[in-house]
N, C-alpha and C positions, 0 to 999 in steps of 0.2 A: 401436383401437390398444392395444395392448400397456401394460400399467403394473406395476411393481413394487406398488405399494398405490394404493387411490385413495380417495374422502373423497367419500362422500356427502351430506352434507350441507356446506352453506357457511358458511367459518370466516369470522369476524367479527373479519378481521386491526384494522381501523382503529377498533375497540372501543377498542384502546387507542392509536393514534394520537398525537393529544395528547400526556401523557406520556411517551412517549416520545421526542416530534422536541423538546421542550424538552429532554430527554437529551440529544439532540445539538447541540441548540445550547451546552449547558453544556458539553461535549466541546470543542467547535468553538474555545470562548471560552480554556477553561483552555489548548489545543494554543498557540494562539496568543500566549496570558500565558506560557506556558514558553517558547514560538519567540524571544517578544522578553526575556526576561530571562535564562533559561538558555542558551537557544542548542543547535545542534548540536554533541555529539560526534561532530566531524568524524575520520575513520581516516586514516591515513597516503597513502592511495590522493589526499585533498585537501587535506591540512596541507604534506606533503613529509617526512622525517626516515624516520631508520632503527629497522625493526623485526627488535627479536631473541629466536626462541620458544627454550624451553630444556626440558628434560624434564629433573628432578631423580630420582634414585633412591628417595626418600622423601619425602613432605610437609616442604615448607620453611616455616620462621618469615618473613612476606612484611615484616615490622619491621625486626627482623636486618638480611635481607638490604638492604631500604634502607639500611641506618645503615652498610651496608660502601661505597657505589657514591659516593666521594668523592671519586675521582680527577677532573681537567680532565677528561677522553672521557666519564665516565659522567654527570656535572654533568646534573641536570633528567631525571631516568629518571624512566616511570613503569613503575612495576610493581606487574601485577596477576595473580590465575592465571585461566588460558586452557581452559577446559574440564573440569580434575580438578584435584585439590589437589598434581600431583607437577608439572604444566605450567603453567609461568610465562612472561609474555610483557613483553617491557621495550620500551618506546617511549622512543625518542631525538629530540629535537626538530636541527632542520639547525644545526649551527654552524659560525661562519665558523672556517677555519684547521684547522677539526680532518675528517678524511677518517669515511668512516662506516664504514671498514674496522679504523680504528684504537678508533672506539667500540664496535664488534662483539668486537672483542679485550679492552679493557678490561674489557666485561660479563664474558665467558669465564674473564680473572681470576682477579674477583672469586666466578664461581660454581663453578670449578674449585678456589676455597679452600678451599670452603665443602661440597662434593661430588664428587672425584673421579669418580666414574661418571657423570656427568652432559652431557646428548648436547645437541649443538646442534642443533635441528632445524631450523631457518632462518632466514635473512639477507635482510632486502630494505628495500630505498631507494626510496624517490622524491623528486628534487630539488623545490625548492619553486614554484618556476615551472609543474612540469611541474603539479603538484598542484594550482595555480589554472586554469589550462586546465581539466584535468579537473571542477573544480566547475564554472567557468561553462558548457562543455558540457553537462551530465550538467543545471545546471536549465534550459540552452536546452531539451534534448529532453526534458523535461516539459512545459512551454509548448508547444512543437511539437502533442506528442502531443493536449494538451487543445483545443488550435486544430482541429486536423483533426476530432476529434472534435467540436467543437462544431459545424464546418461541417456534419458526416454527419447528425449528429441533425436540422440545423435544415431540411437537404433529405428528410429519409425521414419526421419527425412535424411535426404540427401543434405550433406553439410553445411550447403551454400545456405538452404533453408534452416537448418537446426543453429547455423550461425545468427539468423535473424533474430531468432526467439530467442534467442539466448539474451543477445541483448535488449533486446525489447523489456524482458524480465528485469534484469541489473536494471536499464534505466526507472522502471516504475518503481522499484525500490528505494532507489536514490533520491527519485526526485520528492514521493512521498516523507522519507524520513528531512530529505532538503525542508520541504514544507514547512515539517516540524520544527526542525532548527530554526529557520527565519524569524516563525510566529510565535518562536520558544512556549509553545504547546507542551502541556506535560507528556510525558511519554513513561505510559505502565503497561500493565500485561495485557491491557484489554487492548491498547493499540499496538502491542507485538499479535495478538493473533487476528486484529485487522491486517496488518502489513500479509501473515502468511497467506489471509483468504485472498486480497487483493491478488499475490503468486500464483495462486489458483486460477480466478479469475481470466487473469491477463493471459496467461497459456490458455486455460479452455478457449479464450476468445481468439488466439491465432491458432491454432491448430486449427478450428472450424474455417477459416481464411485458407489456410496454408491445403488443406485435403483438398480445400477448390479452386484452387493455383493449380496442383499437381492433376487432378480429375483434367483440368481443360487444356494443360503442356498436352496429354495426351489424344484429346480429341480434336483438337484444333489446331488441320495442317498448316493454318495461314496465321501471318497476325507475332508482331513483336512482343517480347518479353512484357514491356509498358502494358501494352492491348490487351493482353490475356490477362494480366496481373487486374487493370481496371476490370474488366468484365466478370473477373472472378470475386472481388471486392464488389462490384455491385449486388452480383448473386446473391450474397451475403446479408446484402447492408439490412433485409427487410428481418432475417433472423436475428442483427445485432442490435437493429432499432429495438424490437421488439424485446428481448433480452433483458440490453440496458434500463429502456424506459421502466416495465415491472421491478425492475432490479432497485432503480433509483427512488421508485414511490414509496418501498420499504425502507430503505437507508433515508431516506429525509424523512420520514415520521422519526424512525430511532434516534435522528439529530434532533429535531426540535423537540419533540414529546418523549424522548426513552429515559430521562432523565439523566443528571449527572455523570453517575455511574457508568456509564455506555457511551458517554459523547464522544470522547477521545477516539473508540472502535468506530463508531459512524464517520467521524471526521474522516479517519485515514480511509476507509472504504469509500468514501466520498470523493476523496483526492485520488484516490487508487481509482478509481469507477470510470474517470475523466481521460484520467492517462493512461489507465489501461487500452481503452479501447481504440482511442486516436494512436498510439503504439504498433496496434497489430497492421497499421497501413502505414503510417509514415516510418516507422521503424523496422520494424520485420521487414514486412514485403519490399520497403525500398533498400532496403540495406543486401536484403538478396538479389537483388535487379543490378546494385551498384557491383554484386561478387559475380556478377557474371551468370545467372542461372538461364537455362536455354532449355526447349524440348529436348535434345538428347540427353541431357541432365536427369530428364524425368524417366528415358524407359527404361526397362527393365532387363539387368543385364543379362547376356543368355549365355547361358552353360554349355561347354562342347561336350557332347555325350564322349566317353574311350571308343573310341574305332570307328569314329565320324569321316575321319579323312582315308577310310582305308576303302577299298572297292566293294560293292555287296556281292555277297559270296553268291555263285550260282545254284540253284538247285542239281 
């Protein structure tokens, strides 16, 4: 078959093993120190409240302009700039009594005092009800997702392997949304359905691992769990380069050039893209090496026919 490159000799992935899944356990730990202290920067898409983008004709003083937004409608803005130093984006949180029409005006103002030329690029709401629905959806169909997937694994591998993936999956999740948390990144819908593609991802990329773990338990009478696990992981490595790299030259245009709107889904596929793939070897694979997985692990159990043990009847 056909290979862009291939590697003759067998790389000695799990050389560094060790050190490394302690990496991710430090990862794992810190994600989850930041989940529970920091929290998410939840987006408007799961808060509720109005968002207003603005395009200034010249780089604006983001101080200034705070210290202008003191009117009742603007009360509680945040503003920050949204992609270049001339685009500034103002989060309004929902107030009772005041329409999100009239806090939309209020911004415009204040930045029309401040800059005549200065374009509204857009207005959008979401009530705050609707923004709670929306979260609790958004982590039902993570749950969802990891359930099915846990079912698929535990019928297509042997456990010790389906234990692997399993968590290899949790940790790219954890550590992705850790990310978030740290760099308190906003977090909307466009980066929940990065998070599930990364899900995707990160399993399609061990399973292709894990079939050639199980292919070579079986063909290869000689050779430790480690041996077979590296050689099977090299086989690989020329389909995950390969993968990856295609994979990455699209998600890094959508980062830098997809504009705004999409950065967030790039980012977590980005994030996702890195530890996905380092995952399926130092996680998977070594986490089923540490459960004890062996060739007789791999064959295939045989079924005693009814009347196997009985004598064959004479003609």
């Amino acid at each position: 078959m056909f290979q862009l490159f291939s590697v003759k000799n067998t790389v000695n992935f799990l050389r560094h093993a060790a050190p490394i899944s302690i990496l991710s356990v430090i990862l794992v730990i810190a994600s989850f120190v930041s989940l529970g202290t920091k929290g998410i920067n939840w987006g408007l898409d799961f808060t509720g409240g109005t968002v207003v983008e603005v395009e200034f004709s010249s780089p604006v003083d983001l101080n200034e302009l705070r210290g202008k937004l003191t009117s009742v409608e603007t009360e509680g803005a945040l503003v920050q700039n949204f992609g270049s130093s001339t685009d500034v984006l103002f989060r309004l949180p929902v107030r009772e009594n005041i329409k999100s029409d009239l806090q939309a005006m209020g911004i415009m103002n204040v930045v029309n005092s401040m800059d005549q030329n200065a374009i509204q690029k857009r207005v959008e709401f979401v009530g705050p009800q609707v923004g709670k629905q929306l979260a609790e959806q958004g982590g039902l169909a993570v749950i969802v997702a990891l359930i099915c997937i846990l079912i698929y694994v535990s019928f297509r591998f042997e456990w010790r392997l389906a234990a692997g993936s399993v968590a290899a999956l949790a940790h790219d999740v954890i550590v992705t949304l850790g990310v978030f948390s740290i760099l308190q990144l906003e977090f909307d819908l466009t980066v929940l359905a990065g998070l599930l593609t990364v899900v995707g991802y990160s399993l399609n990329d061990t399973i292709v691992v894990y079939d050639r773990i199980r292919e070579n338990f079986l063909k290869m009478r000689k050779g430790t769990p480690e041996e077979i696990v590296n050689q099977s992981i090299t086989q690989t490595m020329s389909r995950t380069v390969i993968t990856t790299g295609t994979t990455l030259i699209v998600v890094i245009a959508l980062f830098l050039k997809g504009g705004t709107m999409i950065h967030g889904f790039a980012t977590a596929l980005l994030c996702g893209i890195f530890v996905g793939t380092y995952s399926s070897i130092y996680v998977a694979s070594y986490l089923a090496i540490k459960l004890g997985i062996n060739r007789e692990h791999m064959l295939p159990v045989e079924i005693e026919k009814e009347g196997a043990d009985q004598p064959p009847m004479m003609p």
